[in-house]
N, C-alpha and C positions, 0 to 999 in steps of 0.2 A: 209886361208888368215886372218892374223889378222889386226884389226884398229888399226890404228895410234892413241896413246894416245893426247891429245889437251894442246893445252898451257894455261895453269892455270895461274892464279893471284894468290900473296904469301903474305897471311897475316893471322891475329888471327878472320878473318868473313867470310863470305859466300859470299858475290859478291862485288867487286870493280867497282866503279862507273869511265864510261868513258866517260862520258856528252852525254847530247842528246840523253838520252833515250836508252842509249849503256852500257853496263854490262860485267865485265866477272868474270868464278866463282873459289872459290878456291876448293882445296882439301876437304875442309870440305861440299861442295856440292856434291861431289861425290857422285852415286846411285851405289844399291845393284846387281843390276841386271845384269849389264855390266859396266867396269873401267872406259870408256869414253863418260858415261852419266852419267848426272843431276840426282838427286832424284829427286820425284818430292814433296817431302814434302819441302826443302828453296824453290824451283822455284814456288811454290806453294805461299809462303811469299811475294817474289818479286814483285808478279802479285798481291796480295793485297793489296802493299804496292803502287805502280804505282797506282791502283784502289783510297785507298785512297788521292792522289793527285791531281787526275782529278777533276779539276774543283769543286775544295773543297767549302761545304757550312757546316754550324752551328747546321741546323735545322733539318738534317735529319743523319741517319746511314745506312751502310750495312746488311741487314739481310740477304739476302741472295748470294753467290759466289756460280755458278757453273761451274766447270772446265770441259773442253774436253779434252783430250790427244792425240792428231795427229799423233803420232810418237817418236820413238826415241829426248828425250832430251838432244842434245850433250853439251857435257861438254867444257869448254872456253869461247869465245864473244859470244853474243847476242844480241840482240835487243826487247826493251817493246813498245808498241805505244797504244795510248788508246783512245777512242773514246766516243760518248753519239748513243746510241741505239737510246734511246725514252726518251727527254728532259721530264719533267714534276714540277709543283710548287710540285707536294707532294709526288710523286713517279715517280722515272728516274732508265731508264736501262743505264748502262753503260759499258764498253765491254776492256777486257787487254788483246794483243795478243802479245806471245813470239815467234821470229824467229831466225831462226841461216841458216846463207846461204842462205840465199833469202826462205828458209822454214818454213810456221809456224806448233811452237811445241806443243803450248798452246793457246788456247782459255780460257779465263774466264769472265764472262757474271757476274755484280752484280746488283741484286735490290738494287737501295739507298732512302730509304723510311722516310718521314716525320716522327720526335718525340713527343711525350705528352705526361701529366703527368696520366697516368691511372696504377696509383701505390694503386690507392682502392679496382681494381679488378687483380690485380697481385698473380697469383699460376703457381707453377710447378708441374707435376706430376712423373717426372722422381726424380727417386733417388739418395741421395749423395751416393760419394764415398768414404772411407776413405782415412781421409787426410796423404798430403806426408810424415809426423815426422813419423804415424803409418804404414808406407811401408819400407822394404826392400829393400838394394838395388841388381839393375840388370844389369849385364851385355850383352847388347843387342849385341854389338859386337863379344859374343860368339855364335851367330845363324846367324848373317848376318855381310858380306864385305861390306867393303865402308867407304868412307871419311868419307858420315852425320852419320853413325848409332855410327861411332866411339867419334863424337861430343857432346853425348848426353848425361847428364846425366839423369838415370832411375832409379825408384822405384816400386816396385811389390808388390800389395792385395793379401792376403792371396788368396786361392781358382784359382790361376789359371792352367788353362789347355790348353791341344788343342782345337781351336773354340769360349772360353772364357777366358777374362782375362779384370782384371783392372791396369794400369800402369799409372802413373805420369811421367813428361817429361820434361825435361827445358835442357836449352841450355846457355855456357857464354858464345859466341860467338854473336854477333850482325848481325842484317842483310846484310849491307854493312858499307865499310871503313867509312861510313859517321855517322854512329852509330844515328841516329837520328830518325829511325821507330818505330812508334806505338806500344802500346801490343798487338792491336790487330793486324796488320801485323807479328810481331814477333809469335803471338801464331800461326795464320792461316800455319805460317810457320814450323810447327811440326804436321797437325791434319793430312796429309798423311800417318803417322808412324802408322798409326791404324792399317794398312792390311797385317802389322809384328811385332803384340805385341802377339800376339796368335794364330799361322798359326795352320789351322787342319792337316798338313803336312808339315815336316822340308824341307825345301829346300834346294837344292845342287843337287847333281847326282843320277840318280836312284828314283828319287823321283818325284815332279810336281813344274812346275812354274803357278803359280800365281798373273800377274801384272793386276792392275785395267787399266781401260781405262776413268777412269772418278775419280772427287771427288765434291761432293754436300754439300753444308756445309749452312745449316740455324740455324741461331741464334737469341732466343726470348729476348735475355739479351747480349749488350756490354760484352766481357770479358776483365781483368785484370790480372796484374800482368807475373809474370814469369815461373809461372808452368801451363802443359795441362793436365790433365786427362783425360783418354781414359776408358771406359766402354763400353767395345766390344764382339761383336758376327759374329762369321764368319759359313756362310753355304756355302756347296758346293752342285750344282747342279749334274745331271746323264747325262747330255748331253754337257759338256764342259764349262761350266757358272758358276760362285759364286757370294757372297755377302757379303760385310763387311760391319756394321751396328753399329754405335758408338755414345754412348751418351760424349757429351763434357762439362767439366769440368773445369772452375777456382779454386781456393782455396777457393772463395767464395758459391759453388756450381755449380750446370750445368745451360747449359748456353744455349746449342743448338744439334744439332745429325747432324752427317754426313753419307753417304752412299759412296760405292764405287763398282762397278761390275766390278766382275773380268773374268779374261778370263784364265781357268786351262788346261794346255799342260804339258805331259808327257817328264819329262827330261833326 
C-alpha cells in the first residue's frame, strides 16, 4: 500500500502561514526518509520560531530547545500551539507542540533564561571550524532524497568521512511566506541536518536507516547570520542505538552542541 502524497503549498519558502496558528509546508520541507513527510530540520525552525513569539520579553533568550519526535511528520497542514510550562521573572519553561490530524508530531520544550553582561568571564572551549570561503562545495542531494536536502546550499572541511565531518549550511529560502523570522529561528532550522552530513552508513537499500527520535540543542551564545556549521560525530551502538553529537557554529564561531539519538534498523 502506498500513502497518498499531501497537498503542499507552492512557493520559493518552507511553510505558508494559514493564520491561527495553522501552517502548511512546501516542497522544500519535504524529508528524506519517506515523500510524504516533514524533515524534521524546517519543522524544527517552525517550532522555534512559534517558541520565539510566545509571549515575547527583552530580558531573557533561549538556551536551550529540546525536541521529542512523536511520529511520523506528515507533510501538508498543521497546527503550532504554544504554552508556558513554568512562568518565572528569570527563568521560564515554555512548551511548542506540532499536530496534524488531531496527532501531535512534535513536542519542543525551551528554557527562556534571563541576560547579563558577564562578558569578563566569557571563554569557549570548543573549537573553530574553518570558515565557509575555505570549504568546498557539496552536493548533499547526491546521498540523500527530498525537498529540504535539495534546498540547501552546502560546503565541506577538508577531512571528512564516515562518522566525521565538518559542513557549512544556509538556505535562500525563508521560513514562511511571511519572511519575517529570526536567525536564530532560521539557523535552529537546519541544526537537524547534522545526522546526514557524515552518516557511518550510506543509506538507501541494503544498508541501515538511521532516524533520531529527538534533537537537543543548547546554546551558550545567541547565533547569527546565515550560515550553520556542523562539527559532527556519529557513533553507532551494538544493540540497535546511535548518536549524533555536533558542535554548532556561526561565522562568528561556535555557539552551542546538539545531540540526537538515533534508532539503527536494517533496510
Amino acid at each position: 500500500m502506498t500513502t497518498a502524497l499531501p497537498e503542499l503549498a507552492d512557493g520559493d519558502f518552507y511553510y505558508e502561514s494559514l493564520g491561527g496558528g495553522r501552517f502548511r509546508s512546501t516542497i522544500h520541507a519535504q524529508g528524506a526518509w519517506n515523500p510524504h513527510e516533514q524533515h524534521m530540520a524546517p519543522a524544527s525552525g517552525i517550532l522555534a520560531d512559534a517558541l520565539l513569539r510566545h509571549e515575547p520579553r527583552d530580558d531573557v533568550r533561549l538556551a536551550r530547545i529540546s525536541y521529542e519526535i512523536l511520529g511520523l511528520i506528515p507533510g501538508g497542514e498543521f497546527q503550532i500551539t504554544t504554552s508556558t510550562l513554568r512562568p518565572g521573572k528569570t527563568i521560564e519553561l515554555i512548551q511548542a507542540e506540532l499536530s496534524s490530524a488531531g496527532r501531535v508530531a512534535i513536542r519542543a520544550a525551551a528554557w527562556r533564561m534571563i541576560t547579563s553582561d558577564t562578558s569578563a568571564v566569557a571563554a569557549v572551549e570548543d573549537e573553530p571550524m574553518p570558515a565557509p570561503d575555505e570549504c568546498k562545495p557539496w552536493d548533499g542531494a547526491s546521498v540523500w532524497p527530498g525537498g529540504y536536502i535539495r534546498s540547501l546550499e552546502m560546503r565541506l572541511a577538508e577531512g571528512h568521512r564516515p562518522g566525521s565531518g565538518k559542513v557549512w549550511i544556509r538556505t535562500a529560502h525563508p521560513l514562511t511566506d511571511g519572511a519575517d523570522s529570526t536567525d536564530l529561528a532560521r539557523l535552529m532550522g537546519l541544526v537537524d541536518t547534522a545526522n546526514g552530513i557524515a552518516a557511518r552508513v550510506p543509506p538507501g537499500e541494503n544498508s541501515y536507516i538511521f532516524p533520531n527520535v529527538d534533537l537537543q540543542i543548547h546554546m551558550y551564545r545567541a547565533p547569527s547570520g546565515e550560515w550553520l556549521g556542523l562539527d559532527n560525530k556519529v557513533s553507532f551502538g551494538a544493540d540497535g542505538i546511535g548518536l549524533t553529537s555536533t558542535v554548532l557554529h556561526d561565522v562568528h564561531g561556535p555557539f552551542g552542541r546538539a545531540e540526537q539519538i538515533l534508532t539503527l534498523r536494517k533496510s
